[in-house]
N, C-alpha and C positions, 0 to 999 in steps of 0.2 A: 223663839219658835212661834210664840202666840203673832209674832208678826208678819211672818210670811202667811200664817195660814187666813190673816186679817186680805176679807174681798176690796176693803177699800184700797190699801197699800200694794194688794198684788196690781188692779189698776192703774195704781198711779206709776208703779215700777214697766207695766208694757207700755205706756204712755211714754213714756221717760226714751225708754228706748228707741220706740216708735220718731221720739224729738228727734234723740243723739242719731239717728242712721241718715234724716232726713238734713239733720245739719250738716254731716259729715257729705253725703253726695254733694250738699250747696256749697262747700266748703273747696270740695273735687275740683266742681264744675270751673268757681270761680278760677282757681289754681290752674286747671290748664289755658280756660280762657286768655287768663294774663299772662299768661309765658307765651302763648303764640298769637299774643295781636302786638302791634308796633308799640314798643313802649314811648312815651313824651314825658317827658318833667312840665310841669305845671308851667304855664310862663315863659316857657323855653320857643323860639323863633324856629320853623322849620328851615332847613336849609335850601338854598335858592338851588331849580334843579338845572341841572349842566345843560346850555344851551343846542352843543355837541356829542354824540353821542361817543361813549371810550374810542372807537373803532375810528371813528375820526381823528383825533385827537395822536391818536397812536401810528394812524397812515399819516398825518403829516411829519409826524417825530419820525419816523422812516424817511418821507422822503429828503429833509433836512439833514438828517442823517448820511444818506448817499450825497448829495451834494457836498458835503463838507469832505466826505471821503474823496469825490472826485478832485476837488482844491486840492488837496495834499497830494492826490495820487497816490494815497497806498489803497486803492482798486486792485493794482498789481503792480505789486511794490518788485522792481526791477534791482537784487542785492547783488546782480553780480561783483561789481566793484567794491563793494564792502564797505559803504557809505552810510547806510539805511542803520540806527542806533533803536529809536523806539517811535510811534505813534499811539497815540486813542481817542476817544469820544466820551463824552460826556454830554446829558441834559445838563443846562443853564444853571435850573434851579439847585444840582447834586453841583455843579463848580468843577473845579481841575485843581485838587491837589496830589501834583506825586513830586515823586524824589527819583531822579534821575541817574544812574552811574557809569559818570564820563570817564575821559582817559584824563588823568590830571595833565594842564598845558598843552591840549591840542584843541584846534577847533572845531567850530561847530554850526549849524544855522538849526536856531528854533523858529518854525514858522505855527500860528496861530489862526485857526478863522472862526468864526460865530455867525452862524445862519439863523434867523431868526427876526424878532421884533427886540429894540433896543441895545443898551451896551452894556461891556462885561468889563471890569479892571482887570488886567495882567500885572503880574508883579514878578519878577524872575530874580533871584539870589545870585547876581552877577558883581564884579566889581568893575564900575560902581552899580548899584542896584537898579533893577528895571521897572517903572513903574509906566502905565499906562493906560488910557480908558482906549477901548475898539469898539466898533463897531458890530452889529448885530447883521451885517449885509452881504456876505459870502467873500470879502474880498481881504485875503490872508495879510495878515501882518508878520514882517520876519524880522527876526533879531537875531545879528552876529555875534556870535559868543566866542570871543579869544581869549587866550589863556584860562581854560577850565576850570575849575572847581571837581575833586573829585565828584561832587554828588550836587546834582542842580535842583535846585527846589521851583517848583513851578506852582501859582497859584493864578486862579480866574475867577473871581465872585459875577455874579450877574449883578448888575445895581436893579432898582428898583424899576420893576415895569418889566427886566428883560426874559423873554422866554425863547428859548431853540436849542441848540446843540453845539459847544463848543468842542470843536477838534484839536489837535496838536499834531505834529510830528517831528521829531529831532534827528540830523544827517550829520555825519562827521563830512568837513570840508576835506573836500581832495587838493593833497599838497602839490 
């Protein structure tokens, strides 16, 4: 008791305090500071900023887009005949892997085009196996597929450099 009622220790106890509240707002302060300015790691390079802005970059992956659709024609894909099996679209950089399911023993035409800047490997699980580099330039490549395979595996990597939109579309041949 004799300590609290000591003038010098009651001092130094509002003092104290007086510190800890003064720490504790400088403490705050820095604390929100740092969470809301851009964090960097020491050393670390900023990243180079995008020449184009997203909105560009996105209207021409559209328009690439439409053109690759209109190659194919499935614009308005005409099923009266019952030929029309599957189409799609992919960016370059995402590739074309699907698994297709044919009629086993009938045929077929796979046709491919890649609009864009450079070339894409096709590779098709056909016998014998399809392998091939195309082109990046609007102008489709087709491949006859006879005697089926229940399920066709279709693959397109972009090689190195190629950016745009590869299409597909698969028709069963009319006999």
């Amino acid at each position: 008791m004799a300590l609290l009622g000591n003038p010098v220790m009651m001092h130094g106890l509002r003092n104290s305090r007086r510190d800890a509240i003064l720490l504790a707002s400088i403490l705050s302060a820095a604390l929100v500071t740092g969470c809301s300015s851009d964090h960097k790691d020491i050393g670390s390079k900023d990243p180079k900023p995008s020449t184009t802005p997203p909105s560009a970059t996105s209207d021409q992956t559209k328009v690439l887009e439409k053109k690759v659709e209109e190659v194919l024609r499935v614009t308005h894909v005409d099923d009266t005949n019952g030929l029309f099996v599957e189409s799609g679209l992919e960016r370059v950089s995402d590739g074309v892997h699907t698994r297709s399911a044919l009629a086993n023993g009938k045929s077929y035409t796979l046709v491919v085009v890649c609009a864009g800047v450079g070339k894409v490997r096709l590779a098709v699980t056909t016998k014998p196996p399809v392998r091939q580099t195309v082109e990046c330039n609007s102008v489709p490549v087709r491949q006859r597929i006879t005697d089926a395979p229940a399920q066709l595996l279709t693959d397109v990597e972009g090689l190195a450099g190629a950016t745009g939109v590869i299409g597909w579309r698969i028709d069963e041949l009319a006999k």
